[in-house]
C-alpha positions in Angstrom: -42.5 90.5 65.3 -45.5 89.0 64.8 -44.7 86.4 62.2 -47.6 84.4 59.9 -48.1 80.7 60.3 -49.0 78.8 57.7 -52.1 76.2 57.7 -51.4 72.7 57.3 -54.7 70.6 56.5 -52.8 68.4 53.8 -54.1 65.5 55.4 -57.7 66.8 54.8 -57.2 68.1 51.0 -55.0 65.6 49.7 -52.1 68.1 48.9 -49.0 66.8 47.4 -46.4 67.7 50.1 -43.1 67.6 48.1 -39.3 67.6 49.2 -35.6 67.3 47.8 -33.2 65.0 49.7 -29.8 65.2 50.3 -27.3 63.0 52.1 -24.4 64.9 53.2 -21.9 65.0 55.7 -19.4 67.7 56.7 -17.4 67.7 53.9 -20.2 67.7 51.9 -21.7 70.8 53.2 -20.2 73.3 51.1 -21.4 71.3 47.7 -24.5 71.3 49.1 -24.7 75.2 49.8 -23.8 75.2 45.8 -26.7 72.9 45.3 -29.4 75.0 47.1 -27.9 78.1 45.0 -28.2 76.6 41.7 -31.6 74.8 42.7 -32.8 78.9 43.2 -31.2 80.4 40.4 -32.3 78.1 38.2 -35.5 77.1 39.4 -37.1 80.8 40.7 -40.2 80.3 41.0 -39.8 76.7 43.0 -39.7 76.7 46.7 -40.0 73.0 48.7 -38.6 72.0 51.4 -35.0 70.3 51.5 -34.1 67.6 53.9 -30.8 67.4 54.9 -30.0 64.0 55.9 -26.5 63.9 58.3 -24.6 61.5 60.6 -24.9 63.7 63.7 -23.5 67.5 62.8 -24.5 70.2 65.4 -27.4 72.2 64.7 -25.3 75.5 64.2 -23.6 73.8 61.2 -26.8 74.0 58.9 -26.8 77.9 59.6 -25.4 78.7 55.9 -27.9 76.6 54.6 -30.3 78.6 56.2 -29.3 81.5 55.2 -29.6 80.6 51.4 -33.1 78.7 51.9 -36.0 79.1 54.2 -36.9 75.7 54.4 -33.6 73.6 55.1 -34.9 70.9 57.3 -32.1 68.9 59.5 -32.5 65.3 60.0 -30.4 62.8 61.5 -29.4 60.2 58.5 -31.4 56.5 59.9 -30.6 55.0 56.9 -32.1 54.6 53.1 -35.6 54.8 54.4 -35.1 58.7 55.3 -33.7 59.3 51.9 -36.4 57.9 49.8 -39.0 58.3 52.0 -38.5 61.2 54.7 -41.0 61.0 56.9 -44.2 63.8 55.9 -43.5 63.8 52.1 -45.4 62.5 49.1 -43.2 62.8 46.4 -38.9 63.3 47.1 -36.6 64.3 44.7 -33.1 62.7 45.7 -30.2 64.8 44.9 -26.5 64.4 45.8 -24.5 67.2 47.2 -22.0 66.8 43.8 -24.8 68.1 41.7 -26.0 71.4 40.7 -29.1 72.3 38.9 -28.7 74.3 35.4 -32.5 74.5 34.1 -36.0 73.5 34.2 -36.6 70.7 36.8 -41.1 71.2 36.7 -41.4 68.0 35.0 -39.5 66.3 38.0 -41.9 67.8 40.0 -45.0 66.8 38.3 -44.2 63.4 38.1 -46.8 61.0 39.8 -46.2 57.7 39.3 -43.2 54.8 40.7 -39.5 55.8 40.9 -38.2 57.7 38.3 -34.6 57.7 37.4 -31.9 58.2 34.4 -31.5 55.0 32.7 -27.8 54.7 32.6 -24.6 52.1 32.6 -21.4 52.0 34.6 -19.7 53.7 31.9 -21.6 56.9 32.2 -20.7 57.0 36.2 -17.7 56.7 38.1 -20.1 54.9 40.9 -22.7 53.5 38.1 -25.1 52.7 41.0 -29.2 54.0 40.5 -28.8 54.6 44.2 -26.1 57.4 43.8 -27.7 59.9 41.8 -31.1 61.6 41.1 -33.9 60.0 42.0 -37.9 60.8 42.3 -40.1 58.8 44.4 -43.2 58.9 44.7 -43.9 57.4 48.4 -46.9 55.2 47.8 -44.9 53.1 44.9 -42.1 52.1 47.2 -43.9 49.9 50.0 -41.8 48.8 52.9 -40.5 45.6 51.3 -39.2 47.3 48.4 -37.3 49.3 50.8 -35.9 46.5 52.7 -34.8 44.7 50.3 -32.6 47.8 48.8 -31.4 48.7 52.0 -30.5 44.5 51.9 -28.2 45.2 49.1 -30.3 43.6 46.8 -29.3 44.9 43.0 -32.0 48.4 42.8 -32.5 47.5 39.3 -33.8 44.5 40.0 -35.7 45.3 43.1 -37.2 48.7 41.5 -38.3 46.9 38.0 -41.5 47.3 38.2 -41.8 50.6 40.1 -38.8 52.5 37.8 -40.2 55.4 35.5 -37.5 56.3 33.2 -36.7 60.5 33.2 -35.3 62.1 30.7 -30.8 61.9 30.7 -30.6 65.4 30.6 -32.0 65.9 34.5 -28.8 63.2 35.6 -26.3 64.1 33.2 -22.7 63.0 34.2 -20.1 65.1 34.1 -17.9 62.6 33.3 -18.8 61.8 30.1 -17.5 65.7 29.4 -13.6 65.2 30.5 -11.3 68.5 30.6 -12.7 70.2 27.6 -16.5 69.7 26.2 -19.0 72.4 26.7 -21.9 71.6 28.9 -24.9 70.7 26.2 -27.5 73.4 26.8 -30.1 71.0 27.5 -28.9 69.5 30.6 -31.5 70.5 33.6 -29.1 68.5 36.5 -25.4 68.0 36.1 -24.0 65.6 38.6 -20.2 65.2 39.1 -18.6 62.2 40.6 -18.1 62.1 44.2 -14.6 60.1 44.3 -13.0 63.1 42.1 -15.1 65.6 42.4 -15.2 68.8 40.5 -12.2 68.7 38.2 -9.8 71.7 38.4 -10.6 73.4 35.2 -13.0 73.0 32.1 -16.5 73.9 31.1 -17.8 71.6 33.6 -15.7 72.8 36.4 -17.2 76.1 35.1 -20.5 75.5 35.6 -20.0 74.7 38.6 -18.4 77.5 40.3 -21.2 79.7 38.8 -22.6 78.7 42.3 -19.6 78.8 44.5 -20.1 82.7 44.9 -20.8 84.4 48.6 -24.1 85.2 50.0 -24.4 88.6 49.1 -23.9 87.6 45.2 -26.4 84.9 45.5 -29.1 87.1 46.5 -28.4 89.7 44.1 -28.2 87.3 41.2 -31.7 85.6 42.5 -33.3 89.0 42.9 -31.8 90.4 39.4 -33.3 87.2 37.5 -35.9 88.3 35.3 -40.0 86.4 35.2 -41.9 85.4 38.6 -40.2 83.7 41.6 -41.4 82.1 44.5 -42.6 84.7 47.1 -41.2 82.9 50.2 -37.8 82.5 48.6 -37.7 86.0 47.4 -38.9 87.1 50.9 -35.9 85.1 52.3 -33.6 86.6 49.7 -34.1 90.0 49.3 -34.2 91.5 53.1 -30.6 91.5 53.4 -30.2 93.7 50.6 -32.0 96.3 51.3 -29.7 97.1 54.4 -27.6 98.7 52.2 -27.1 102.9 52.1 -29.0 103.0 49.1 -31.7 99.9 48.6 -33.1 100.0 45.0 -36.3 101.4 45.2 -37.7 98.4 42.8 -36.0 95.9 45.3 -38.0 97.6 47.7 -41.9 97.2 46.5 -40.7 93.9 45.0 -40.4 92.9 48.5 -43.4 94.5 49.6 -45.6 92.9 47.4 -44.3 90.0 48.3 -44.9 91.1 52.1 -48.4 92.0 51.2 -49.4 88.7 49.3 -48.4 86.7 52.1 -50.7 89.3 54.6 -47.3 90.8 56.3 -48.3 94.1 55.9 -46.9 95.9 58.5 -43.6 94.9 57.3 -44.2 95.9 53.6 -45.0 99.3 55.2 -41.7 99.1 56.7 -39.6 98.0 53.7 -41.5 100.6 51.6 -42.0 103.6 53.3 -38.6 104.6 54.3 -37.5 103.9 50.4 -40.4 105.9 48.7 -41.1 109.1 50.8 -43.4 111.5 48.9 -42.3 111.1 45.6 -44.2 111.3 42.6 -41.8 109.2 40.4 -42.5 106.6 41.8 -46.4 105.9 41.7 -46.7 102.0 41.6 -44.7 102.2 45.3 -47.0 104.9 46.5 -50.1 102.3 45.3 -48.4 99.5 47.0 -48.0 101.6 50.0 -51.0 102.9 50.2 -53.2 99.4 49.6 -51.1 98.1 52.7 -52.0 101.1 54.7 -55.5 100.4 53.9 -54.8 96.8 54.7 -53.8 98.3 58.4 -56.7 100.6 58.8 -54.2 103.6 58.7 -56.9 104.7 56.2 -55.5 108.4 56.3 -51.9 107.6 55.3 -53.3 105.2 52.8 -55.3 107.4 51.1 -52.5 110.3 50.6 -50.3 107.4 49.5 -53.1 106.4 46.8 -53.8 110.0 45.5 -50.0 110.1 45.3 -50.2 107.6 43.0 -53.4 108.6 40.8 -50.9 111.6 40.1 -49.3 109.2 37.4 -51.8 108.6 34.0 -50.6 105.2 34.0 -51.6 103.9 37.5 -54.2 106.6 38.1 -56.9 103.9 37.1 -56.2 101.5 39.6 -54.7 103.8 42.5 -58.4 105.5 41.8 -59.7 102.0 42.4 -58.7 102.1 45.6 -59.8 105.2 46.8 -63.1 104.4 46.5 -62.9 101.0 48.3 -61.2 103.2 51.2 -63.8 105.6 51.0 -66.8 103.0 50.9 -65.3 101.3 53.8 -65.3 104.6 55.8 -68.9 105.3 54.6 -68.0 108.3 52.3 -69.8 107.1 49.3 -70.1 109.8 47.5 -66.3 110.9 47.3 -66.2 106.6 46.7 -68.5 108.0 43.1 -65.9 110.7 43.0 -63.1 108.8 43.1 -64.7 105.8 40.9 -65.5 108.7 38.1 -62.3 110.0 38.2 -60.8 106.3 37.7 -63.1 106.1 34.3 -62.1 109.3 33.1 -58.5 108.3 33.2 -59.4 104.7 31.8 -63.2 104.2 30.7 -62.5 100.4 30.5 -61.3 100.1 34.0 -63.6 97.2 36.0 -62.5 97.9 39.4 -63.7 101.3 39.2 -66.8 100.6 37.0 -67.6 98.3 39.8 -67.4 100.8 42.5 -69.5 103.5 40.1 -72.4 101.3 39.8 -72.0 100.6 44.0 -72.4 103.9 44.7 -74.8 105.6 42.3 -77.6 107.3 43.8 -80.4 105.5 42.1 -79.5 102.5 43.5 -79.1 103.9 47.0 -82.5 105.3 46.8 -83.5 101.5 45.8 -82.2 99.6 48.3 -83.5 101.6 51.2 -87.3 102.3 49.5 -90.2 101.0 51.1 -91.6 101.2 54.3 -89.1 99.7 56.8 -90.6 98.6 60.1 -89.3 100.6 62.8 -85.4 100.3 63.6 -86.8 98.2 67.2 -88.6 95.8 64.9 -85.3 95.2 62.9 -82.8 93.0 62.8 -79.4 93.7 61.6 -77.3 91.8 59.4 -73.5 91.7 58.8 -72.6 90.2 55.9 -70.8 90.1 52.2 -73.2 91.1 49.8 -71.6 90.2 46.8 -73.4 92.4 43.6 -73.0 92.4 40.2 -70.3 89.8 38.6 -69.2 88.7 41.6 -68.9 85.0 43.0 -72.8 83.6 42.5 -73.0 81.9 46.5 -71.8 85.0 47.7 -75.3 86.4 46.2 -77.5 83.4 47.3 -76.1 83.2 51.2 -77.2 86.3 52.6 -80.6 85.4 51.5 -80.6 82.0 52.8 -79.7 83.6 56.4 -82.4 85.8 56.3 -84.7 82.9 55.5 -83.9 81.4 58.2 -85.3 84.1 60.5 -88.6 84.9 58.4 -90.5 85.3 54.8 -89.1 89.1 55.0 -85.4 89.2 53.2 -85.5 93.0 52.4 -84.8 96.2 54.2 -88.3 96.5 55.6 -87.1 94.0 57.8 -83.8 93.9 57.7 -80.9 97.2 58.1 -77.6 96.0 56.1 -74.7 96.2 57.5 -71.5 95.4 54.8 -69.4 93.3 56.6 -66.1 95.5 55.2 -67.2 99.0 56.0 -66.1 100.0 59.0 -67.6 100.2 62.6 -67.7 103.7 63.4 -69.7 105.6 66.2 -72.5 106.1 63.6 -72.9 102.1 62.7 -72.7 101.6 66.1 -75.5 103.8 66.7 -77.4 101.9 64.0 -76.4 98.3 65.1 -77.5 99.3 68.8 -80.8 100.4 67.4 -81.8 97.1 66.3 -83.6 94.3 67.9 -80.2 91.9 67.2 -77.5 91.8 65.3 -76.9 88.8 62.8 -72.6 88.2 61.7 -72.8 85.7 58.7 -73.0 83.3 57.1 -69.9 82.5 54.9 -66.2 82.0 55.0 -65.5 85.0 57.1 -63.0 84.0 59.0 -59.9 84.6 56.8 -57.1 86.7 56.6 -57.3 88.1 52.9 -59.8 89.6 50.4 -60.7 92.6 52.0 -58.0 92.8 55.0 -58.1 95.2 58.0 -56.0 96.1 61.0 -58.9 96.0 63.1 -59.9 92.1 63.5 -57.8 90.1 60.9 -61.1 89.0 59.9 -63.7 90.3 57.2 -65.6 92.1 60.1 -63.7 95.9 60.1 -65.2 96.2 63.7 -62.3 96.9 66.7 -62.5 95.7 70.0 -63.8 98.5 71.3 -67.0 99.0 70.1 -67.8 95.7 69.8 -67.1 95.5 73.2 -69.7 98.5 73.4 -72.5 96.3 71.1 -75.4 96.3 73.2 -78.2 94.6 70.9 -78.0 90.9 71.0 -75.5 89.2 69.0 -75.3 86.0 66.8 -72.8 84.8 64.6 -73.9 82.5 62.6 -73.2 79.9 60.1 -69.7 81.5 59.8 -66.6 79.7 58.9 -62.8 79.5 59.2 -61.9 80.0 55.6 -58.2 79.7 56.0 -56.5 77.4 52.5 -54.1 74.6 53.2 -50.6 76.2 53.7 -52.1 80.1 53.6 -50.0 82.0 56.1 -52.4 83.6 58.4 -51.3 86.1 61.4 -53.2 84.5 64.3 -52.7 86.9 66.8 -54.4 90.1 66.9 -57.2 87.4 65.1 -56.9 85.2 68.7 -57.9 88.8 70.5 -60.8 89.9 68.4 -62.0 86.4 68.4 -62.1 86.5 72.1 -64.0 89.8 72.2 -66.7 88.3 69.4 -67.0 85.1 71.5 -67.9 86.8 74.8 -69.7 89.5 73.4 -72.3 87.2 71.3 -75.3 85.4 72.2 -74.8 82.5 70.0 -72.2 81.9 68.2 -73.1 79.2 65.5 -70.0 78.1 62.9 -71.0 76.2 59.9 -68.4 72.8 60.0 -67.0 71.2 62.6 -63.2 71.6 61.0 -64.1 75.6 61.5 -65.1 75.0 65.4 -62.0 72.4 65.9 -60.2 75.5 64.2 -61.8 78.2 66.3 -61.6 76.4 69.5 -57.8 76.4 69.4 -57.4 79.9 69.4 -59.9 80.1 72.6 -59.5 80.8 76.3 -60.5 77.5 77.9 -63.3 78.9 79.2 -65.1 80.0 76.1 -64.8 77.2 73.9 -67.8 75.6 74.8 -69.8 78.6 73.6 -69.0 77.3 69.9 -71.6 75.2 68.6 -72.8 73.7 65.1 -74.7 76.0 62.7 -74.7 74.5 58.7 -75.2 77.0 56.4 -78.4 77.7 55.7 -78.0 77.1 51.8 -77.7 73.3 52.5 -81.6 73.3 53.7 -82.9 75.9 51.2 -85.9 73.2 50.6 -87.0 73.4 53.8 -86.5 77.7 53.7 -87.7 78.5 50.1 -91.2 79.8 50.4 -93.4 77.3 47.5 -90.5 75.0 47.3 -91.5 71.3 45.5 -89.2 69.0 44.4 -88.8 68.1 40.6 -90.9 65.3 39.6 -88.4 65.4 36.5 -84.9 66.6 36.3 -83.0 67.4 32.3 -80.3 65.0 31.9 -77.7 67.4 33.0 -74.3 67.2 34.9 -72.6 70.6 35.9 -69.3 71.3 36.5 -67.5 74.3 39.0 -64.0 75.1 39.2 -62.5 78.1 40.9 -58.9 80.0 40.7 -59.1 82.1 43.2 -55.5 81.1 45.0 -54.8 78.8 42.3 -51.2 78.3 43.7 -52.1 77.0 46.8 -55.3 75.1 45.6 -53.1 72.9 42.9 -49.5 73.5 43.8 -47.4 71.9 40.8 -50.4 69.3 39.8 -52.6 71.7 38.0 -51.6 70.0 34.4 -52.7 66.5 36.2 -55.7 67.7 37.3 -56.4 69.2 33.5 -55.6 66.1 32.4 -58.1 64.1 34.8 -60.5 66.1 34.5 -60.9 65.6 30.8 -61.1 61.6 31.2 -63.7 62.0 33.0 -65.6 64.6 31.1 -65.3 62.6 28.2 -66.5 59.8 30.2 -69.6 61.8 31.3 -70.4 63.3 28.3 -71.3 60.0 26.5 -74.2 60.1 29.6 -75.1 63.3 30.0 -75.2 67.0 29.3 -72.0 68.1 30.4 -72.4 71.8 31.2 -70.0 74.5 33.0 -71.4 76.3 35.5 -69.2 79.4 36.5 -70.0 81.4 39.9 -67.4 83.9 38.7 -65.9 85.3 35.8 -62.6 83.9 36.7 -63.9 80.6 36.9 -63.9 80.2 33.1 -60.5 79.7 32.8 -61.1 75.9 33.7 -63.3 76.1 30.2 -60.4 78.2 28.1 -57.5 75.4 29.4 -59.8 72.2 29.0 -60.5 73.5 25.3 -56.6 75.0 24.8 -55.1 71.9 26.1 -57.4 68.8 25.6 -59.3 69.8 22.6 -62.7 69.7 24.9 -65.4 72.2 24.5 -68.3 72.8 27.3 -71.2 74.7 27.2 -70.9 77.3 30.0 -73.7 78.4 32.4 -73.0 82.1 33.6 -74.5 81.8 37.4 -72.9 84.8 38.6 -75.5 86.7 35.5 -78.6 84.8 37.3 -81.2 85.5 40.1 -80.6 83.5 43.7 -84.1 81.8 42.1 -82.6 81.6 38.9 -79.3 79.7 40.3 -81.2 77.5 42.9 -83.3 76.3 39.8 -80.4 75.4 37.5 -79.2 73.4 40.6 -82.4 71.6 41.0 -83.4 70.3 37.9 -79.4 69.2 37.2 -78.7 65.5 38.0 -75.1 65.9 39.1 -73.4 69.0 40.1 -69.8 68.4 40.6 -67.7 70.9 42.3 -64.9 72.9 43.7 -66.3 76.1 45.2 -68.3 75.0 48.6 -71.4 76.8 47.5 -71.1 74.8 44.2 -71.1 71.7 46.9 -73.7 73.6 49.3 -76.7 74.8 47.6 -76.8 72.0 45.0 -77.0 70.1 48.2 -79.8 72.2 49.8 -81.8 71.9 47.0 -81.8 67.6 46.6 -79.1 67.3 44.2 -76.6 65.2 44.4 -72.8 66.0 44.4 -69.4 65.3 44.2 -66.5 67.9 45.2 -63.0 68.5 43.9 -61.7 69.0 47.0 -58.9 71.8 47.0 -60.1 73.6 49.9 -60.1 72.0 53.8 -63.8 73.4 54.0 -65.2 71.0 51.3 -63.8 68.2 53.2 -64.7 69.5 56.5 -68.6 69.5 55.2 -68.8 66.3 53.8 -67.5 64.6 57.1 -70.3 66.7 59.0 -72.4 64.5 57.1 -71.1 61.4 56.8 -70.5 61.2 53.1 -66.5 61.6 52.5 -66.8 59.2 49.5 -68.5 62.4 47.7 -65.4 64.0 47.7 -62.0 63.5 46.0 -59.0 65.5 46.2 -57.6 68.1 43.7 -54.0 65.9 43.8 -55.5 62.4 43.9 -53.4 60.7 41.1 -56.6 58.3 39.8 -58.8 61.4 40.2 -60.0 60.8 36.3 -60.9 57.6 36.8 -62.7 57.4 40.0 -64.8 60.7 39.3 -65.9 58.8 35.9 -66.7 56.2 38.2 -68.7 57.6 41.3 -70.6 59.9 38.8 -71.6 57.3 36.9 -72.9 55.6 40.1 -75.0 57.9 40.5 -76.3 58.4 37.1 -77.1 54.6 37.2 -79.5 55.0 40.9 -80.4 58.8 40.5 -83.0 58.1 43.1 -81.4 56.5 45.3 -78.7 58.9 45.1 -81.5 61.9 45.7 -82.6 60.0 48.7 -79.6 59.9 50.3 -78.8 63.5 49.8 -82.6 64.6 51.5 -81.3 61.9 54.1 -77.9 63.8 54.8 -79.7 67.1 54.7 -82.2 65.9 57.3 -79.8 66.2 60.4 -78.8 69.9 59.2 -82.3 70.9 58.8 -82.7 69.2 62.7 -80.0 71.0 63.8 -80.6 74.8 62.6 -84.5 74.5 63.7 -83.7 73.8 66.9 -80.6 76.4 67.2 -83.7 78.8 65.4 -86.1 78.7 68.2 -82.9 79.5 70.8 -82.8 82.6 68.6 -86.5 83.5 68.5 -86.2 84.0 72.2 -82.3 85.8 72.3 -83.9 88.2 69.0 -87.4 88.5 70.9 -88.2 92.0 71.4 -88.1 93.8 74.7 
């Protein structure tokens, strides 16, 4: 099986990596096991890694662990330093193996600051030490000599004065202080019993606890039976077993296979599903499931009986409908893609996805974008890209534009044939591509595993290896790049092969950061990763492409602000409420300097506006750019003092047009930009824990020296502008025509 691995650029975005901690021996193994069950049942939607510290216990002894949590990590005990600060974590919460976990622990998690622990005396405690129950430390509060100095014997209270955060009693609550016969107060999150006595024989207490003594088989049924969200790599660890039964439950079954397609395993959702669901018609939102992983697999025949399966039912039908036209646009049937769309609207007139795929396809616009008087198809060059239309994400709209600039005044279909980077490569586009005087793939985050998925390439490009292999007309990628978030699971395999084929088959082959070409390189034969060069993308030199572009001789006194929440899971993990909460210091900050506006590439971007209102009481004017021309857009950016940002094209064409920025680094690519040109400082990370503060602070630097902050910028952009004119006159001659 071709299993996903995950990305790990932590070090480059600033995630918060996370743990729990527990020191056990062998006796202490089976408490634990009830540890990890109550840590699931109670706390579904969580999923970090647990380090099992251990005096020396063969590997085969953490097997039951394993089986009731997919990321048990064994460790050999050194000493206290591994339990409070395990090497590769940010924040630990210590747990002992006498403890089980009854409700909410996210505000354990979203701590951020020195050690936090339960105030408490030796009555409360059997063992009364701080050391001997739950902890959570925060790695860069406890400095070597703190730790030294505990593991000296010194008295923790004293050593940890200055560093200790009280939490809350009910997250260390001693089961002690309950005897034989009290109930278990409802608010207690973590119960912890002594570990001289242990659990005592009977009682409330004692019941609580063996809630979690149950076998495997329970466990996952009770986890998969709990009702709300939960985490998808816990429920994909979970729930496998139990569909091995005679009879899996047919919920069960998609359950998992949305789970399976979120994390881009589709072939095994198809698996799960398929056998479960057959052809039946009760059971539509399976047959949509089903079909959208098909799809994802280029079995676009099976997918789309799946799908019309599923339109059958009034209350999918709008969605399943959807679909079909995506499948039939990406097979070049756009009028049964019209069909389809109309038949979504008829079902639900308010349905977007299918309004979206109506206006795609109508033939008025058809008959618009191929008008004019195209040069001949010789004269041509072809370009595969996303051209993002309507509501879509705003530097989606303005890149493809900026490419063609690059090559030439000419940006329309007289001189250029369009070539939708997700519609498949048939015989016909072939044809069309072979036609052409060169073929341009780019630019943009195409190399990624999701949005529009195929079985073809594992990347945007629905081309297989065989016809590209048959791509006679000269071929450039350029300005692409690996798009991949920290900790995304991404298939690398059948991606590895088709990235091979692209590599030898192009003439240049031009990716816009050099994190994207360390990235790229890795997955390379030896002998072809020399072929991948440095290409920026073209939006951070659209001064130098613009035809009639001047600088402002006056900018308004105006500071934007992006956000995005596209992945928001793996952009914020547990530290979207600090980030909130930064954020609105410094806007605050800001505002008493500027005109604080919102600018939204996307829809979806607004909810940053909603929460900061909802939660902080702080209102901000919001600038639609997905609504706006590419002129329109590049204008707003230029006459704007600051832009601050999290998309990379709220980083990137800012930056191309001589304004200064800043980025909220969630995303490796931000980061991977701003160290192509020297300027890290201009970023801070999503997770940083003084983020409100310092982005007051460097914003306000620039405010103070706008010019000199404009300077530097047209200094930074002055390498990339070097760079893609000379990679442009290698291309004049590769594009020249026979």
């Amino acid at each position: 099986m071709n299993h996903a691995q995950a990305d790990d650029r932590s070090a480059v975005t600033g995630r918060r990596r996370i743990a729990f901690a527990v020191r056990t021996d062998a006796a202490g193994l089976p408490g634990t096991a009830a540890l990890l069950r109550s840590l699931a049942l109670a706390a579904p939607g969580v999923c970090e890694d647990v380090v099992v510290l251990h005096p020396g216990l063969p590997d085969p002894a953490f097997d039951p662990l394993r089986r009731l949590h997919p990321r048990v990590v064994a460790r050999r005990d050194g000493g206290l330093a591994d339990l409070l600060r395990p090497a590769g974590y940010d924040t630990v919460v210590v747990l002992t193996p006498d403890t089980v976990v009854l409700g909410d622990i996210g505000p354990l998690l979203r701590l951020r600051h020195g050690v936090g622990a339960v105030p408490r005396s030796g009555a409360d405690d059997v063992r009364g030490g701080l050391l001997d129950g739950l902890l959570v430390v925060q790695r860069a509060d406890l400095d070597d000599a703190l730790l030294a100095r505990l593991a000296a014997g010194e008295d923790p209270r004293t050593v940890l004065e200055k560093v200790l955060t009280p939490v809350d009693g009910r997250y260390d609550f001693p089961a002690a202080r309950l005897g034989d016969d009290l109930p278990v107060p409802p608010h207690v999150a973590v119960l912890r019993f002594p570990g001289e006595s242990g659990v005592p024989a009977s009682g409330p207490a004692a019941e609580a606890w063996r809630r979690f003594a149950s076998d495997d088989d329970a466990f996952r049924a009770a986890y998969c039976a709990l009702p709300g969200e939960k985490h998808p790599e816990l429920l994909a660890h979970l729930a496998p077993p139990l569909l091995l039964t005679a009879r899996p439950s047919l919920d069960l079954a998609r359950t998992v296979a949305e789970v399976y397609r979120r994390q881009g395993r589709y072939d095994e959702a198809v698996e799960v599903l398929a056998p479960v669901v057959g052809d039946r018609l009760d059971a539509p939102r399976c047959q949509e499931t089903l079909g959208v992983c098909l799809m994802a697999l280029s079995r676009y025949a099976e997918a789309e009986a799946r799908l019309l399966l599923a339109a059958a039912s009034p209350d999918v039908a709008p969605r399943a409908y959807a679909q079909l036209a995506r499948l039939a646009w990406i097979l070049g049937r756009d009028e049964d893609a019209r069909r389809y769309a109309l038949e979504g609207l008829d079902a639900d007139p308010t349905d977007a996805g299918c309004h979206a795929w109506q206006v795609r396809t109508r033939p008025e616009r058809a008959a618009a974008d191929g008008g004019g008087e195209p040069v001949a198809a010789g004269g041509q060059l072809a370009h595969v890209a996303l051209f993002a239309e309507g509501r879509e994400n705003a530097g989606d709209k303005v890149l493809p534009e900026a490419v063609r600039l690059c090559f030439g005044p000419g940006t329309g279909p007289r001189h250029w044939y369009a070539q939708p980077v997700h519609r498949l490569v048939d015989e016909a586009a072939l044809e069309e591509l072979n036609a052409r005087r060169g073929v341009v793939v780019g630019g943009g985050g195409l190399f990624l595993p999701d949005t529009s998925p195929n079985g073809h390439s594992h990347w945007q490009w629905n081309v297989p290896d065989a016809l590209l292999e048959r791509l006679t007309a000269p071929l450039a990628v350029f300005a692409v790049g690996y798009n991949v978030f920290d900790g995304q699971l991404y298939r690398r395999t059948r991606f590895a092969e088709s990235l091979r084929v692209l590599v030898e088959r192009s003439a240049f082959f031009g990716l816009r950061n050099h994190g994207s070409i360390d990235r790229v390189r890795e997955l390379l034969p030896a002998a072809l990763r020399d072929k991948v060069r440095y290409q920026p993308c073209p939006t951070t030199v659209a001064r130098h492409l613009v035809p009639g572009w001047t600088d402002p001789a006056e900018r308004d006194d105006t500071v934007l602000v992006n956000c995005a929440y596209d992945r928001a899971g793996l952009r914020f993990g547990h530290d979207y409420g600090h980030f909130l909460g930064q954020m609105a210091f410094a806007l605050r900050g800001l505002r008493e300097r500027a005109d604080v506006r919102y600018a939204a590439h996307m829809p979806a971007d607004e909810r940053f506006v909603d929460d900061l209102r909802r939660v902080h009481g702080l209102t901000l004017p919001v600038e639609q750019l997905y609504d706006r021309t590419n002129d329109g857009i590049r204008a707003l950016f230029r006459r704007s003092r600051l832009v601050i940002g999290m998309r990379g094209h709220a980083g990137m064409i800012p930056f191309g047009c001589g304004t200064p920025v800043l980025s909220l680094v969630s995303h490796p690519k931000l980061a991977y930009f701003l160290s192509d040109i020297g300027r890290a400082e201009w970023g801070l990370s999503v997770h940083d824990r003084d983020l409100g503060p310092l982005l007051l602070e460097r914003a306000e630097a620039v405010l103070d020296d706008h010019p000199g902050a404009v300077a530097d910028v047209l200094a930074a952009q002055r390498p990339l502008w070097e760079t893609t004119r000379a990679n442009l006159a290698e291309l004049k001659e590769v594009f020249a025509p026979v």
